[in-house]
N, C-alpha and C positions, 0 to 999 in steps of 0.2 A: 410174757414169761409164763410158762406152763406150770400147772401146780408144783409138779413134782420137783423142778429146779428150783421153785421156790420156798420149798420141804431143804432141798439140798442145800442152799446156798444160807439158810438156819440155820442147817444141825453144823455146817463150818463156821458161821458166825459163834454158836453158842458152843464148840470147842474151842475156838480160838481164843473166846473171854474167858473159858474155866484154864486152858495153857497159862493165861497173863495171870490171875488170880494167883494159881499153886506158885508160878515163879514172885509175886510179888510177896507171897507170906514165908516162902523159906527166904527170902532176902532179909525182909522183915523180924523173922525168928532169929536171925544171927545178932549176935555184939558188934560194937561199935568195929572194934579191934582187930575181927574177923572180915568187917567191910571195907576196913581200912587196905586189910591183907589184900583182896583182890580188886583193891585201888579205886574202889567207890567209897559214897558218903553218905550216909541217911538219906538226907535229902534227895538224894539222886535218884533212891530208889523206883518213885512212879514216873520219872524221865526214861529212866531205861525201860521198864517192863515195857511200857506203852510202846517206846522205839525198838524193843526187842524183835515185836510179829513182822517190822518190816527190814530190819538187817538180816535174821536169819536166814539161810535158803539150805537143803538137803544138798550136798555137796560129794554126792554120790551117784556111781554109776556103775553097770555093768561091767564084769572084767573081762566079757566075753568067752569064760568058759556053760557049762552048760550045768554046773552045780548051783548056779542061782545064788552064786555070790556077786557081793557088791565090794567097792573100793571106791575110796575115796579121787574126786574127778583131778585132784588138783592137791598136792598136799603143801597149804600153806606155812606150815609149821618146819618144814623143812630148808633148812641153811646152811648144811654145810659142816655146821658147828656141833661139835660132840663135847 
């Protein structure tokens, strides 16, 4: 491994632990009440943060026009239902 990938493959380790950090202190900062809202528990919080870097993926991709927009690859949230 060459320096420089190993300079690279740091600076994405050490944003990926400041990503898990900020998401685990706003989880953290919220009330019981509010974690209940979106169907977690305290305790759950460092289960998720941790399994959060490897669920996530960018779910985006080119719309093939030439303005250098992006769209969504897949919209999961789509059902039908209004």
């Amino acid at each position: 491994m060459s320096l420089v990938n190993l300079f690279v493959a740091g600076r994405a380790a050490l944003a990926n632990w400041r990503e898990r950090r900020r998401a685990f202190d706003e989880l953290t900062a919220l009330d019981d009440r509010s974690l209940a809202d979106i169907g977690i528990h305290r305790s759950q919080i460092p289960a998720i943060v941790e399994g959060l870097h490897e669920f996530v993926h960018l779910d985006i991709a080119p719309t093939g026009g030439h303005t250098g927009e992006f769209a969504p690859s897949h919209n999961r949230l789509a059902t039908g239902h209004r």
